[in-house]
mmCIF file as gemmi writes it, N, C-alpha and C atoms, coordinates in Angstrom:
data_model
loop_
_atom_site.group_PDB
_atom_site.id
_atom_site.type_symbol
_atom_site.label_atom_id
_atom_site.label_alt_id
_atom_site.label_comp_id
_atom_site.label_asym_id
_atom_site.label_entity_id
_atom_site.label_seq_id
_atom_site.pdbx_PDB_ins_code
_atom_site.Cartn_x
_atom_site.Cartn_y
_atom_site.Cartn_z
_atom_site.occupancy
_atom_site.B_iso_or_equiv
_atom_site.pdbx_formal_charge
_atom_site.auth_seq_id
_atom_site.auth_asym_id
_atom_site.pdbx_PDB_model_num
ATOM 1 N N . UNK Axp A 1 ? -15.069 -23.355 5.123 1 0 ? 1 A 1
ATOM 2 C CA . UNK Axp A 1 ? -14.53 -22.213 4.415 1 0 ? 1 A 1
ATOM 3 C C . UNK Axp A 1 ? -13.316 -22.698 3.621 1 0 ? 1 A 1
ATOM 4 N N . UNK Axp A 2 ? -12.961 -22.159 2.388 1 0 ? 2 A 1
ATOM 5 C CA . UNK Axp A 2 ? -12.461 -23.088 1.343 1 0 ? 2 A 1
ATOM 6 C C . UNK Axp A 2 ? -11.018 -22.138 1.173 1 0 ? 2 A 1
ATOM 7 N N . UNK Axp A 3 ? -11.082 -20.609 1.598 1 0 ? 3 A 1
ATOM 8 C CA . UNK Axp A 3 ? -10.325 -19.757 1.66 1 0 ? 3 A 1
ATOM 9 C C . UNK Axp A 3 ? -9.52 -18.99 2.51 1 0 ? 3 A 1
ATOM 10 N N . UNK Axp A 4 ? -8.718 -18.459 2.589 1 0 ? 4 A 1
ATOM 11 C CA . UNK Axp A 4 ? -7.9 -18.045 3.571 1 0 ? 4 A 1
ATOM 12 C C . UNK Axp A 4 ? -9.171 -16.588 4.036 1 0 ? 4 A 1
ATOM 13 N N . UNK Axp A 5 ? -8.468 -15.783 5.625 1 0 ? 5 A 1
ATOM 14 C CA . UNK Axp A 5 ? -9.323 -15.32 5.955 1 0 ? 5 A 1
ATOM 15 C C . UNK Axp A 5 ? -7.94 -14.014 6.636 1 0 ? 5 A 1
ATOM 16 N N . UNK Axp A 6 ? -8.262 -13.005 6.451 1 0 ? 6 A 1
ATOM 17 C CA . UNK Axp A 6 ? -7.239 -11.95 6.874 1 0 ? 6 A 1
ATOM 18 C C . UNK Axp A 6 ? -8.069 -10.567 8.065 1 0 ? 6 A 1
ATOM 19 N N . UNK Axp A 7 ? -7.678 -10.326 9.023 1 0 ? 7 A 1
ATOM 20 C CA . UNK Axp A 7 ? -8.365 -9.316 9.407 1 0 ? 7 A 1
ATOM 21 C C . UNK Axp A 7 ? -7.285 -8.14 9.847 1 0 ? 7 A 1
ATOM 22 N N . UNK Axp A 8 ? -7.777 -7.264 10.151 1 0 ? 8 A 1
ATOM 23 C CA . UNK Axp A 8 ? -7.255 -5.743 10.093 1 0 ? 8 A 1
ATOM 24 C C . UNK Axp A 8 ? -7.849 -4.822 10.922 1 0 ? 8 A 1
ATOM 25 N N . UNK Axp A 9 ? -7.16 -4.894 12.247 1 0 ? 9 A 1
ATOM 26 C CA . UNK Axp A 9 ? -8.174 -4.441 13.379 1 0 ? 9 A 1
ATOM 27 C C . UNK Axp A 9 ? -7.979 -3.177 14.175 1 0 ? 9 A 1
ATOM 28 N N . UNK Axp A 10 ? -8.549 -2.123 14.004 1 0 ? 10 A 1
ATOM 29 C CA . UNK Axp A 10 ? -8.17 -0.417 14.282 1 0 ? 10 A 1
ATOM 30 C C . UNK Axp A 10 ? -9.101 -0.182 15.319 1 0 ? 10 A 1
ATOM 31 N N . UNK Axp A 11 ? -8.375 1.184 16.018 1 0 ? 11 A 1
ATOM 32 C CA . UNK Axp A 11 ? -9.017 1.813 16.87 1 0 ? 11 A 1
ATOM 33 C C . UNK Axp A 11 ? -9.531 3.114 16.305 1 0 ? 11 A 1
ATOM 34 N N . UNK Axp A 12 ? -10.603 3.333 15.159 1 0 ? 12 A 1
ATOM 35 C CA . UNK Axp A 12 ? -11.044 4.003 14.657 1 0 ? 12 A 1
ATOM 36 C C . UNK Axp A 12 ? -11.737 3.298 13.57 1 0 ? 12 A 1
ATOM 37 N N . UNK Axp A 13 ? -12.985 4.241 13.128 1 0 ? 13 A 1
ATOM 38 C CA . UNK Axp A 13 ? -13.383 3.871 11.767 1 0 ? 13 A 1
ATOM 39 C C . UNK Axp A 13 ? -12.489 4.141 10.65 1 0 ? 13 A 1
ATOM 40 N N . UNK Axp A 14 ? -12.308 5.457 10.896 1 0 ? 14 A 1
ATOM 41 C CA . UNK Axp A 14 ? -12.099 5.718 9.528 1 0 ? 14 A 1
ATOM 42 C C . UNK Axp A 14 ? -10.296 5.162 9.159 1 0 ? 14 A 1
ATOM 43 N N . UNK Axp A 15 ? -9.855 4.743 9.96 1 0 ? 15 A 1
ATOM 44 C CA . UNK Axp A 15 ? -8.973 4.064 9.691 1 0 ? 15 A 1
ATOM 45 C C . UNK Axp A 15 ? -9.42 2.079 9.298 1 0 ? 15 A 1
ATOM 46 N N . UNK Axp A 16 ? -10.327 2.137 9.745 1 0 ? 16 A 1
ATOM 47 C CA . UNK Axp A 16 ? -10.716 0.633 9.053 1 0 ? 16 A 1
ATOM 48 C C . UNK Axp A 16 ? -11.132 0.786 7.511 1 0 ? 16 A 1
ATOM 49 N N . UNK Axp A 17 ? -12.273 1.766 7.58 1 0 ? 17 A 1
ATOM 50 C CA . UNK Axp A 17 ? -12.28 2.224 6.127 1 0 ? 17 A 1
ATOM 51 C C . UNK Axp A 17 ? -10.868 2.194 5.066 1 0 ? 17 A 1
ATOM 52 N N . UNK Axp A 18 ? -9.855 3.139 5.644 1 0 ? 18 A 1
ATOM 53 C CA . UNK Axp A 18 ? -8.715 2.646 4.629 1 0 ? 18 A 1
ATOM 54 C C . UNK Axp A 18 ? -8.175 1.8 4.689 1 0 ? 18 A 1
ATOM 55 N N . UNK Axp A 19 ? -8.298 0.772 5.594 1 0 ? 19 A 1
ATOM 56 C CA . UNK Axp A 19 ? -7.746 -0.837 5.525 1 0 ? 19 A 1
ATOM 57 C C . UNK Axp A 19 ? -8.477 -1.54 4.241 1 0 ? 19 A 1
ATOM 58 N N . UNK Axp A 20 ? -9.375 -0.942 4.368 1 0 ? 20 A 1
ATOM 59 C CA . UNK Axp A 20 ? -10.425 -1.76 3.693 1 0 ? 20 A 1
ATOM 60 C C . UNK Axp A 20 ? -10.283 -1.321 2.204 1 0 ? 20 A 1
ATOM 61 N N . UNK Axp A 21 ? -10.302 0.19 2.011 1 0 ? 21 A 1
ATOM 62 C CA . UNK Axp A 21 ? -9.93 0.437 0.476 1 0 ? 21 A 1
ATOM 63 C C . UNK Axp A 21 ? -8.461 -0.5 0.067 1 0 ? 21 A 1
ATOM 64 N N . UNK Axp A 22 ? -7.03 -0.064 1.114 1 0 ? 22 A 1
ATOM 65 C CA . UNK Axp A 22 ? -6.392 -0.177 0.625 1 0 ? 22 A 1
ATOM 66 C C . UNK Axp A 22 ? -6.229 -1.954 0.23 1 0 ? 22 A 1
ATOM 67 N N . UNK Axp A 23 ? -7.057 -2.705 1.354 1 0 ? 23 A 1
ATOM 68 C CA . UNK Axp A 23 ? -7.331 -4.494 0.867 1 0 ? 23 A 1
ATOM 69 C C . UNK Axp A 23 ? -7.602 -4.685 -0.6 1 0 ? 23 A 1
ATOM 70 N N . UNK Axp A 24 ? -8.947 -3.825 -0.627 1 0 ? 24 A 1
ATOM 71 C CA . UNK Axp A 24 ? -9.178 -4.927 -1.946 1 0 ? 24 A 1
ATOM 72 C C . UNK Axp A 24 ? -8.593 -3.873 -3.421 1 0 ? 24 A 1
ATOM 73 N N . UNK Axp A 25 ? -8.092 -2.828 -2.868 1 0 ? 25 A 1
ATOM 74 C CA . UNK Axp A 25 ? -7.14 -2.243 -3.736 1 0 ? 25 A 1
ATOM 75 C C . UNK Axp A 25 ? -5.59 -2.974 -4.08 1 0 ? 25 A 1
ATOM 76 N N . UNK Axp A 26 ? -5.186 -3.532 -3.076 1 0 ? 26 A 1
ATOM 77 C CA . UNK Axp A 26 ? -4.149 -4.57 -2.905 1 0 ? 26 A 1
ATOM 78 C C . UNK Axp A 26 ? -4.18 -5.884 -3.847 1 0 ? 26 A 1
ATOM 79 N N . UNK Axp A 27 ? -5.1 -6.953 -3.808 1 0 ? 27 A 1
ATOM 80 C CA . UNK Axp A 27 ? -5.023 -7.7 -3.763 1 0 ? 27 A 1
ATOM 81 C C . UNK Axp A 27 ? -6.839 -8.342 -4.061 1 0 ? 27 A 1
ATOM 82 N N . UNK Axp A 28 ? -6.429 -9.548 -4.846 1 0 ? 28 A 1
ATOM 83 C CA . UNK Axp A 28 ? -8.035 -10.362 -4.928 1 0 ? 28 A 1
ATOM 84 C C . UNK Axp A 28 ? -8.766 -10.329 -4.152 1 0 ? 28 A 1
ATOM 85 N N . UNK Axp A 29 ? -9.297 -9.593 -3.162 1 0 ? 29 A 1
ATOM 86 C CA . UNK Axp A 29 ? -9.773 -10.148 -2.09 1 0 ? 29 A 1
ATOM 87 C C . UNK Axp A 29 ? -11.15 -9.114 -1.97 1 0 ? 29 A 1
ATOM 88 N N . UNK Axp A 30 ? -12.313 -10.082 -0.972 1 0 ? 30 A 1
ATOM 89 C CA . UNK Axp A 30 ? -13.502 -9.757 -1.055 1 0 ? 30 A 1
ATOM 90 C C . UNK Axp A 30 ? -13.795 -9.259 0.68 1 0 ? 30 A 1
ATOM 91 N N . UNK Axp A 31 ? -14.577 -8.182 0.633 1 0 ? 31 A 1
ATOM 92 C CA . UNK Axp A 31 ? -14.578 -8.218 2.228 1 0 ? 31 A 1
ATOM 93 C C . UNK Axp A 31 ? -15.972 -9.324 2.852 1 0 ? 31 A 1
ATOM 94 N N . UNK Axp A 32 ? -15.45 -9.738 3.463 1 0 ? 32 A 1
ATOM 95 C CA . UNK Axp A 32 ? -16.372 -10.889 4.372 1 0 ? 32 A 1
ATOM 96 C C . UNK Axp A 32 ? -17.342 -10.55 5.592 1 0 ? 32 A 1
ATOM 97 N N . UNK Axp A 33 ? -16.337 -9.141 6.321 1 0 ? 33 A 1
ATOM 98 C CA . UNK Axp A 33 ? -16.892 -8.671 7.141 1 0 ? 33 A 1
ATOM 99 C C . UNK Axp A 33 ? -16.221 -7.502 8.086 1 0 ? 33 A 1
ATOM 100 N N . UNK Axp A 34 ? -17.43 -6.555 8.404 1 0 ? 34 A 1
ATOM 101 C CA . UNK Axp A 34 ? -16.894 -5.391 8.496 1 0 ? 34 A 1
ATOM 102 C C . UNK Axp A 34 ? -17.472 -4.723 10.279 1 0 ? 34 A 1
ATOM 103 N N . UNK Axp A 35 ? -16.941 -5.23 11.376 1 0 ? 35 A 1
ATOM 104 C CA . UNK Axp A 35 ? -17.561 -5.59 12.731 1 0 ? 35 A 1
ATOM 105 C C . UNK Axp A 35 ? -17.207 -4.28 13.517 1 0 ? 35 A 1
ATOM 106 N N . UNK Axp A 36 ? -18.037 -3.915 13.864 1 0 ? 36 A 1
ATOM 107 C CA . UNK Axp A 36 ? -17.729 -2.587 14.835 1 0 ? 36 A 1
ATOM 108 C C . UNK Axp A 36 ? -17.847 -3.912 16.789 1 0 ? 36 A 1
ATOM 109 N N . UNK Axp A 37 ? -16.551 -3.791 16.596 1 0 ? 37 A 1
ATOM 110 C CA . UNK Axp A 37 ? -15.91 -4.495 18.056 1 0 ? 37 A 1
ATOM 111 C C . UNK Axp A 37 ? -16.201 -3.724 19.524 1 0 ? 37 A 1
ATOM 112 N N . UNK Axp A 38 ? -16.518 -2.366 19.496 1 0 ? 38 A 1
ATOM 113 C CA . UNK Axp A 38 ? -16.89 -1.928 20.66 1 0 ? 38 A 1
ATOM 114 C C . UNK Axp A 38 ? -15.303 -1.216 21.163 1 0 ? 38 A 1
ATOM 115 N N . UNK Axp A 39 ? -16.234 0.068 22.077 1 0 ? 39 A 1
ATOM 116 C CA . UNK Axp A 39 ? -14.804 0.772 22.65 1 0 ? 39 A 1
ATOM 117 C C . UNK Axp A 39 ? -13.974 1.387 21.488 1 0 ? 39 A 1
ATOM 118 N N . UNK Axp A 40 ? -14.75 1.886 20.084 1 0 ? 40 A 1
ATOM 119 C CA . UNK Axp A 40 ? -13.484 2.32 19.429 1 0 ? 40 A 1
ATOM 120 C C . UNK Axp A 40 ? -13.058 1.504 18.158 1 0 ? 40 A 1
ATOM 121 N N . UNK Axp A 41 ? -13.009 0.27 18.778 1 0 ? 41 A 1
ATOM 122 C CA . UNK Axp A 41 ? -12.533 -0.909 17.744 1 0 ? 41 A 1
ATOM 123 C C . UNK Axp A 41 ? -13.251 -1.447 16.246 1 0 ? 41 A 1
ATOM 124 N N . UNK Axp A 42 ? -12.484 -1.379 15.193 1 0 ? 42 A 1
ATOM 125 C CA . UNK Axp A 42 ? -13.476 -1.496 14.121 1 0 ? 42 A 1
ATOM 126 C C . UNK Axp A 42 ? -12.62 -2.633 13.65 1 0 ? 42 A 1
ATOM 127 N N . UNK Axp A 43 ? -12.805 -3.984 13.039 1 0 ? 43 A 1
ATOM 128 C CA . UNK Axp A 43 ? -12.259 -5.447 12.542 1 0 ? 43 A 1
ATOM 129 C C . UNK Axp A 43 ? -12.905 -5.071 10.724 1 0 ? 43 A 1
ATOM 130 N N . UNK Axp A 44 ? -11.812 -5.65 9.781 1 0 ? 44 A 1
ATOM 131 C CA . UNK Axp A 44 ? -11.757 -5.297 8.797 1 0 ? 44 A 1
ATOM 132 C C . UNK Axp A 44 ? -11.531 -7.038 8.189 1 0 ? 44 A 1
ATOM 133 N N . UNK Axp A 45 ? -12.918 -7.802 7.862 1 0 ? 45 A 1
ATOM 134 C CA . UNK Axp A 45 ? -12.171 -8.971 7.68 1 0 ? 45 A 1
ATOM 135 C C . UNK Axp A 45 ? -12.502 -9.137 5.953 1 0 ? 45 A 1
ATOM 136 N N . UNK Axp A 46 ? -11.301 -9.825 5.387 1 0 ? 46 A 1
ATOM 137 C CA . UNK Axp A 46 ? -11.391 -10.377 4.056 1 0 ? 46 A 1
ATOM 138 C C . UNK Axp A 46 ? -11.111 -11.817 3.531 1 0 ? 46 A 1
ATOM 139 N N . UNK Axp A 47 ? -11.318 -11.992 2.664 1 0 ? 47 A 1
ATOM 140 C CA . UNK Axp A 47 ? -11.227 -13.267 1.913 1 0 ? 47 A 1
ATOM 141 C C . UNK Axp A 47 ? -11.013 -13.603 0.613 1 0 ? 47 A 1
ATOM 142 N N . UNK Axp A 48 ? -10.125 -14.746 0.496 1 0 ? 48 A 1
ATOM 143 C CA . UNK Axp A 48 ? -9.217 -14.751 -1.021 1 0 ? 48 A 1
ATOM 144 C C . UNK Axp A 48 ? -8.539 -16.243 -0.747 1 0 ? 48 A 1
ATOM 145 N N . UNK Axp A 49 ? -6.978 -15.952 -2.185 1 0 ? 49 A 1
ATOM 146 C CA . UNK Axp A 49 ? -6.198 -17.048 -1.9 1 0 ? 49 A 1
ATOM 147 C C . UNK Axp A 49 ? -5.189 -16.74 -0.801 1 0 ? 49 A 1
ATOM 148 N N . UNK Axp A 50 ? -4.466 -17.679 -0.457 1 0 ? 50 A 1
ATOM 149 C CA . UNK Axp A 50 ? -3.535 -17.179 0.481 1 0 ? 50 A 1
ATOM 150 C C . UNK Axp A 50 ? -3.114 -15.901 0.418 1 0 ? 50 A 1
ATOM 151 N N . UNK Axp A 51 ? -2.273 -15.828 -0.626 1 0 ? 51 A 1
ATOM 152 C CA . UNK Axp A 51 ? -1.177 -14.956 -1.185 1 0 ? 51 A 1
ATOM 153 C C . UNK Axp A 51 ? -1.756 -13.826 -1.03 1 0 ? 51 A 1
ATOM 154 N N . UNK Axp A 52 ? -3.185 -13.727 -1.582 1 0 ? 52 A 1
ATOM 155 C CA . UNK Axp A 52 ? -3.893 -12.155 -1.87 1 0 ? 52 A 1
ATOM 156 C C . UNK Axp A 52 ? -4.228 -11.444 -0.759 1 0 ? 52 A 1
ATOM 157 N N . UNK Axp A 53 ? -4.291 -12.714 0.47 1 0 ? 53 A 1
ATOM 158 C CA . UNK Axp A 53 ? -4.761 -11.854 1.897 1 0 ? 53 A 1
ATOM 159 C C . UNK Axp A 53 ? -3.95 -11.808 2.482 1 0 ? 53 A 1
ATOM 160 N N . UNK Axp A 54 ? -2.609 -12.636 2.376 1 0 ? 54 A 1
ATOM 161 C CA . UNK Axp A 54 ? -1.299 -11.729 2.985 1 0 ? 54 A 1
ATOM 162 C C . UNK Axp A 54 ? -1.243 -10.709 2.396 1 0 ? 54 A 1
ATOM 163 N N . UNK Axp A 55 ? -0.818 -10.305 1.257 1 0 ? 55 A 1
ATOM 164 C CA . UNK Axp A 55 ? -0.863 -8.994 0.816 1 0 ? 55 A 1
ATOM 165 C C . UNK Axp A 55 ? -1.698 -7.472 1.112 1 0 ? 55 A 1
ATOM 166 N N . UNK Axp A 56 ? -3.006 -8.262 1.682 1 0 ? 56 A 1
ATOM 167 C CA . UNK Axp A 56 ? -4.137 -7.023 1.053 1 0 ? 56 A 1
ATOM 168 C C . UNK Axp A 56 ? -3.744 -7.087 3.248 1 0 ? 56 A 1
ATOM 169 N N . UNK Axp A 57 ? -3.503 -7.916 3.451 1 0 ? 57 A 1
ATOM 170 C CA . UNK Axp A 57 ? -3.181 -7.621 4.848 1 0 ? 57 A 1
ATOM 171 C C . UNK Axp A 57 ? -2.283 -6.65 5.155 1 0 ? 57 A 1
ATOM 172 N N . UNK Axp A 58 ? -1.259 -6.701 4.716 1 0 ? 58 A 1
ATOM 173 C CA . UNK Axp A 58 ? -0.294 -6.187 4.709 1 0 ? 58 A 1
ATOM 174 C C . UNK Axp A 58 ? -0.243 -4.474 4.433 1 0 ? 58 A 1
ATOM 175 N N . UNK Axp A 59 ? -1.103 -4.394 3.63 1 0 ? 59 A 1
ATOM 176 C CA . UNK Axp A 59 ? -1.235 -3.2 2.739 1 0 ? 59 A 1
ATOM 177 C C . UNK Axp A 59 ? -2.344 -2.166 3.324 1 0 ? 59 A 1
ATOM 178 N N . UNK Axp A 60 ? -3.372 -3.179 3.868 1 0 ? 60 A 1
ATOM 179 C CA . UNK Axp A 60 ? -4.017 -2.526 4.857 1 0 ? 60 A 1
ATOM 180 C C . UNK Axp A 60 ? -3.448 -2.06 5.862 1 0 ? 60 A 1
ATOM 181 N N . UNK Axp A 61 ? -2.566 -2.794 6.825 1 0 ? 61 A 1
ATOM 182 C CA . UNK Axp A 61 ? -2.245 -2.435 7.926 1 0 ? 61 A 1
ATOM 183 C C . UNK Axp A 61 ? -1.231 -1.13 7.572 1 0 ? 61 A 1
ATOM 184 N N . UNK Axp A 62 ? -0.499 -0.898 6.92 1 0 ? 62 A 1
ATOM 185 C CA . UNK Axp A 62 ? 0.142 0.104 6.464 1 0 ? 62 A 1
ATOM 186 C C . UNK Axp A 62 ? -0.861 1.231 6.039 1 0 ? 62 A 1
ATOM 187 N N . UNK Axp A 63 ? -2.137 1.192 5.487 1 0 ? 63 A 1
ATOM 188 C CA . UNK Axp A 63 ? -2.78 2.126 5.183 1 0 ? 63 A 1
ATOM 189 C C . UNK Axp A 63 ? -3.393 3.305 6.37 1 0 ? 63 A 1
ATOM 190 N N . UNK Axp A 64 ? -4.02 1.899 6.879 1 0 ? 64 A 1
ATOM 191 C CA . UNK Axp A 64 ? -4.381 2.021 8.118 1 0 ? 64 A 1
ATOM 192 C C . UNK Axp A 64 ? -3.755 2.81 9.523 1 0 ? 64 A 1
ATOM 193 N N . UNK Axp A 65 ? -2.32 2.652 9.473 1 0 ? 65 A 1
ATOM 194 C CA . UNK Axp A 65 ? -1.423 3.21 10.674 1 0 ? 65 A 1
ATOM 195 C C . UNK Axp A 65 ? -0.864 4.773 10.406 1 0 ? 65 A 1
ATOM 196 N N . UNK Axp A 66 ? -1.508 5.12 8.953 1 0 ? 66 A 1
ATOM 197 C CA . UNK Axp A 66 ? -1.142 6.695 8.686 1 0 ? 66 A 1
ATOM 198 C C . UNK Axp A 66 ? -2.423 7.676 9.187 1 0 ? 66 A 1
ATOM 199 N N . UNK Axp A 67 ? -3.574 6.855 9.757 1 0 ? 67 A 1
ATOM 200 C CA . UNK Axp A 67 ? -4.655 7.72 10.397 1 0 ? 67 A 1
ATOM 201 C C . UNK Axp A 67 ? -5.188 6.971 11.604 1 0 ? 67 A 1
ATOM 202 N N . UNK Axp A 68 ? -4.816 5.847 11.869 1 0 ? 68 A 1
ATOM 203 C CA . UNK Axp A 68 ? -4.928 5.975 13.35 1 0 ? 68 A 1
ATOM 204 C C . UNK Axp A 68 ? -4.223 4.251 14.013 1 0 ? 68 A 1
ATOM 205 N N . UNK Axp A 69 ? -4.476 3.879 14.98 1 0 ? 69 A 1
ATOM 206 C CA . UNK Axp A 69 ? -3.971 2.82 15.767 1 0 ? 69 A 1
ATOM 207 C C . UNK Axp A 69 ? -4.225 1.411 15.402 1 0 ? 69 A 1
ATOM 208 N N . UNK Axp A 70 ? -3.534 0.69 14.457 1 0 ? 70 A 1
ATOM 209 C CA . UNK Axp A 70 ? -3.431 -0.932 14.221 1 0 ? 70 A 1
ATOM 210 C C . UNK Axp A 70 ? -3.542 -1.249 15.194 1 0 ? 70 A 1
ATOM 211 N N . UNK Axp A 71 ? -4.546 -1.987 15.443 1 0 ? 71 A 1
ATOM 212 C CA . UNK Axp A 71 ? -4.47 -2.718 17.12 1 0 ? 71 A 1
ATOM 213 C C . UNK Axp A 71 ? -3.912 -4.171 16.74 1 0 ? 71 A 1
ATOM 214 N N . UNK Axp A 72 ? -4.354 -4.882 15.717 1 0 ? 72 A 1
ATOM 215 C CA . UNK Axp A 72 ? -4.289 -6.353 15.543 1 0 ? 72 A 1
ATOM 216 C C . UNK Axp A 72 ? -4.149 -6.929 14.205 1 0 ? 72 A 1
ATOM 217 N N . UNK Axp A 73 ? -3.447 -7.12 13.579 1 0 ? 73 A 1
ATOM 218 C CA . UNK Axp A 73 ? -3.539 -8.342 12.208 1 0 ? 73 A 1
ATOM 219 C C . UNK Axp A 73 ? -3.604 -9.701 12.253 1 0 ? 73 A 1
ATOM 220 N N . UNK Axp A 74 ? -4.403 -10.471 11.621 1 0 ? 74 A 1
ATOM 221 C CA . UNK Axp A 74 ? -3.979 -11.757 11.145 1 0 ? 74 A 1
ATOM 222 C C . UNK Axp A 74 ? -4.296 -12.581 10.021 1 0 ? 74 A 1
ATOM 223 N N . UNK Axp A 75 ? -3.532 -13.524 9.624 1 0 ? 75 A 1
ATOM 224 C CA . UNK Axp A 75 ? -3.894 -13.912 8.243 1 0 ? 75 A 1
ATOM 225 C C . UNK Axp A 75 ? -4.514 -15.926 8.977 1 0 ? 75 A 1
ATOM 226 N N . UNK Axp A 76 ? -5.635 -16.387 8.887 1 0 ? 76 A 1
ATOM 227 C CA . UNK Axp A 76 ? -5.523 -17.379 8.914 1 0 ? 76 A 1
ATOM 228 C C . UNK Axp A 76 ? -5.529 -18.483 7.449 1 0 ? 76 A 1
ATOM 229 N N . UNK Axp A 77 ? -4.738 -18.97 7.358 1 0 ? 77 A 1
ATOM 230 C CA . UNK Axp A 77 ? -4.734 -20.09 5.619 1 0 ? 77 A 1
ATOM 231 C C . UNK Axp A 77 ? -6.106 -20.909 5.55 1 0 ? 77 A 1
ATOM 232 N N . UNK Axp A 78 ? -5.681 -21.696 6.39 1 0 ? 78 A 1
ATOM 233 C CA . UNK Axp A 78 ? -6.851 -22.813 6.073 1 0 ? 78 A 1
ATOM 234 C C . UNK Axp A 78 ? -7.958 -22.448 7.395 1 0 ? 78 A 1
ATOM 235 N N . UNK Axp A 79 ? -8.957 -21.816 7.187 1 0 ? 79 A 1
ATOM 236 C CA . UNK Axp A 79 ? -9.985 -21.769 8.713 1 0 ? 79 A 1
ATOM 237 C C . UNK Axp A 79 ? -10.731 -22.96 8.217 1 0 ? 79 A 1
ATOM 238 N N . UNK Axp A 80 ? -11.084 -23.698 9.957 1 0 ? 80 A 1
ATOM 239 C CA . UNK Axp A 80 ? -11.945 -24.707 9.835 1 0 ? 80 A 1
ATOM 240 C C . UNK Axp A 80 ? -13.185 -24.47 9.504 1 0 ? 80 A 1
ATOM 241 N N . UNK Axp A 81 ? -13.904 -25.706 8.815 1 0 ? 81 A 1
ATOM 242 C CA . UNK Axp A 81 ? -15.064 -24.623 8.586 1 0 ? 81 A 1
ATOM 243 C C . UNK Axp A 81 ? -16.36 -24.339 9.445 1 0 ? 81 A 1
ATOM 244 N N . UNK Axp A 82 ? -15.915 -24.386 10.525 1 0 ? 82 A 1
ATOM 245 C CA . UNK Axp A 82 ? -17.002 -23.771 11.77 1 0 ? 82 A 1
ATOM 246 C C . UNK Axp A 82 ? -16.479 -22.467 12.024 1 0 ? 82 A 1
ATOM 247 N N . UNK Axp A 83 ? -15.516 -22.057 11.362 1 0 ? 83 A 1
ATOM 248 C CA . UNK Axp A 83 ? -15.746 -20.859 11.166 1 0 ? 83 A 1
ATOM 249 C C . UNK Axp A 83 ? -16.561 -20.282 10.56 1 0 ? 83 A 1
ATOM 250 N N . UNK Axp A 84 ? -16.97 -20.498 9.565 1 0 ? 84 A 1
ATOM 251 C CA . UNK Axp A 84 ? -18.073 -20.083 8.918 1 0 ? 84 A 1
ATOM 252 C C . UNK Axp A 84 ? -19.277 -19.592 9.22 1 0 ? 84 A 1
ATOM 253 N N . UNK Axp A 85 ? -19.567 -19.881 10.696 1 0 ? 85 A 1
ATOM 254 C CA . UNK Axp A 85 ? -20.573 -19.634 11.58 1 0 ? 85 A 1
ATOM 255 C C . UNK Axp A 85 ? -20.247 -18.623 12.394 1 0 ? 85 A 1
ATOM 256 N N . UNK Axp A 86 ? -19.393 -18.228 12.309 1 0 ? 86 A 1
ATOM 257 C CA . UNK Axp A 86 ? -18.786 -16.749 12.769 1 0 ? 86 A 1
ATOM 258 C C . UNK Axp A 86 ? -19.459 -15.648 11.931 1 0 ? 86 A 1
ATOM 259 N N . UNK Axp A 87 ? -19.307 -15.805 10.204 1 0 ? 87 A 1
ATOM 260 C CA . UNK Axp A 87 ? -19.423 -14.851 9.655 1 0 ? 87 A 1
ATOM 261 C C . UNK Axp A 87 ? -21.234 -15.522 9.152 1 0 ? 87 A 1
């Protein structure tokens, strides 16, 4: 994987949903993947340059915490690329 990788992780849908508008409303970024985690939990993952998925991270998680529970953020820079086999 050649790109940074950001996720955005709620205890609701419809709060992943606005992670997700407000991501690629934010910032360059493409969604990669969109995982219903179980128990509630919905993972909001994207992909870009660094910069764009700190941001669209950022912007999500703020979107996100006006309708329901941020459980988790993270931005990774460089994923190895056996990550890739994740998504």
């Amino acid at each position: 994987m050649k790109e940074a990788i950001g996720m955005v992780e709620t205890r609701s849908l419809i709060g992943a949903i606005q992670a997700a508008d407000a991501m690629t409303k934010a910032a360059n970024v493409k969604i990669l993947d969109f995982h219903f985690v179980g128990s509630g939990l919905v993972a909001v993952v994207v992909t870009g340059d660094v910069a764009a998925v700190k941001a669209a991270v950022e912007s999500g998680k703020e979107e996100a915490a006006k309708v329901a529970e941020v459980v988790s953020t993270n931005v990774i820079p460089r994923p190895h690329d056996e990550v890739d086999k994740i998504f």
